[in-house]
C-alpha positions as CSV (number, residue, x, y, z in Angstrom):
1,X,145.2,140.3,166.9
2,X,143.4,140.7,170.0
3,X,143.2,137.2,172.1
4,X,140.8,136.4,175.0
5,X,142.8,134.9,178.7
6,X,140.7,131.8,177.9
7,X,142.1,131.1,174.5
8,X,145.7,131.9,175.8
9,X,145.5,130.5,179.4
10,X,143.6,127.3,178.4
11,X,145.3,124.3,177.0
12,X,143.7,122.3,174.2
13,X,141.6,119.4,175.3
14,X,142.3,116.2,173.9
15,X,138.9,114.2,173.4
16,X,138.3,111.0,176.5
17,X,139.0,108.2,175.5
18,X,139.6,104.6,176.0
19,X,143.5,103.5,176.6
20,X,144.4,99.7,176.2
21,X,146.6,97.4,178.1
22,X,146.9,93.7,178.4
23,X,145.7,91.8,181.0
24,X,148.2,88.4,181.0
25,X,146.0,86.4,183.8
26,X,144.7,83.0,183.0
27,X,144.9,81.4,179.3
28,X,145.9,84.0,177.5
29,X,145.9,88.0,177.3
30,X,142.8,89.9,177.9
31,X,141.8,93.3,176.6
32,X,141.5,96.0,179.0
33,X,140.9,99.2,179.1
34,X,140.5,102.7,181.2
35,X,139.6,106.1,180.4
36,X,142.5,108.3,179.3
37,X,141.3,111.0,182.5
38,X,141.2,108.2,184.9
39,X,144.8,106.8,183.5
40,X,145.9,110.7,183.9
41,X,145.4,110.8,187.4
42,X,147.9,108.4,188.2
43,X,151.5,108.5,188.9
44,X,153.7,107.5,186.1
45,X,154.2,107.0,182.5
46,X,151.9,104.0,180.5
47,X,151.5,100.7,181.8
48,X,153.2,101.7,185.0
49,X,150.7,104.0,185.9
50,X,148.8,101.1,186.7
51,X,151.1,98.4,187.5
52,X,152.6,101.3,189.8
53,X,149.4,101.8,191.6
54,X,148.0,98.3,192.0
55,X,151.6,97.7,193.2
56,X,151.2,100.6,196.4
57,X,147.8,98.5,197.2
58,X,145.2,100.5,195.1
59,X,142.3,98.5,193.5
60,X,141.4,99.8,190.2
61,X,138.2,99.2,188.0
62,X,138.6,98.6,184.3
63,X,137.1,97.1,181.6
64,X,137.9,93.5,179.9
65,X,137.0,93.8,176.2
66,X,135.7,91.0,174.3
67,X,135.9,89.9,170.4
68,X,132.3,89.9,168.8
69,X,131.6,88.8,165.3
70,X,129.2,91.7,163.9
71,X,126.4,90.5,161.0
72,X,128.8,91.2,158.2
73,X,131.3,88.7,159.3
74,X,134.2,90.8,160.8
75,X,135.2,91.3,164.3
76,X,134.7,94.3,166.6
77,X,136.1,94.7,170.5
78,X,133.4,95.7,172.6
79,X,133.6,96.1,176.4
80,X,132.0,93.1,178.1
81,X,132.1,93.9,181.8
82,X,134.2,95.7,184.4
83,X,136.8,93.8,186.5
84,X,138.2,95.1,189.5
85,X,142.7,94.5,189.5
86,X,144.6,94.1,193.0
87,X,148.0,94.0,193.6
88,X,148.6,90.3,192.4
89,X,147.8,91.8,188.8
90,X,150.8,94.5,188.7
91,X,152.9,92.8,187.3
92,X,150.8,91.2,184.7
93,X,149.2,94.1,182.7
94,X,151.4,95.5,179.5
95,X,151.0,98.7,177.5
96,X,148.4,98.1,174.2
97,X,146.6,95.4,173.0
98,X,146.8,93.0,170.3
99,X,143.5,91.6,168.9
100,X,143.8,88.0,168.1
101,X,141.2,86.7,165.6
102,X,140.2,83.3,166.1
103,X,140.7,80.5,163.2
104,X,137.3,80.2,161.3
C-alpha cells in the first residue's frame, strides 16, 4: 500500500463551525457563538478559552443568536448581530447553550 506524505503527514480537518456559550448579562442568558478556528486559537480548554482571554484584557467579537419562529411554526436560532465582550463579561459566559422556547 503505497501512501503519499500528504495523506500520512496531514491531519484530518474537522469542518468550521459555530461553538456555543452562554452569555449571563442582563435578564437572562443569551446565545453566543464563535467559530470553532477562532475558539482554537486561544489558550485553554471550552469556556475558559474565552473567559481566560477577556480576563488578560482581550476584546473578542462574537455573535448573540436570537430565537425566530420560521412559517411552519417552530423555532430556529439564527445569528442576529455581532457583540463585542470585555473583561467585565469573563466571568459571565458558560460552555453551551440551552434554547428556551417561549410560552405560546
Amino acid at each position: 500500500m503505497l501512501f503519499t506524505a500528504d495523506t500520512v503527514l496531514k491531519p484530518h480537518d474537522k469542518p468550521n463551525r459555530m461553538v456555543f456559550f452562554e452569555l449571563h448579562r442582563g435578564d437572562g442568558p443569551t446565545m453566543i457563538g464563535m467559530m470553532r478556528d477562532d475558539l482554537l486559537k486561544l489558550p485553554g480548554r471550552g469556556a475558559s478559552r474565552i473567559r481566560d482571554a477577556l480576563a488578560r484584557g482581550e476584546a473578542l467579537t462574537v455573535w448573540q443568536y436570537a430565537l425566530r419562529k420560521t412559517e411552519d411554526g417552530s423555532y430556529q436560532e439564527v445569528p442576529e448581530r455581532q457583540i463585542e465582550l470585555g473583561a467585565a463579561d469573563a466571568p459571565r459566559v458558560t460552555f453551551g447553550a440551552s434554547i428556551r422556547l417561549p410560552d405560546d
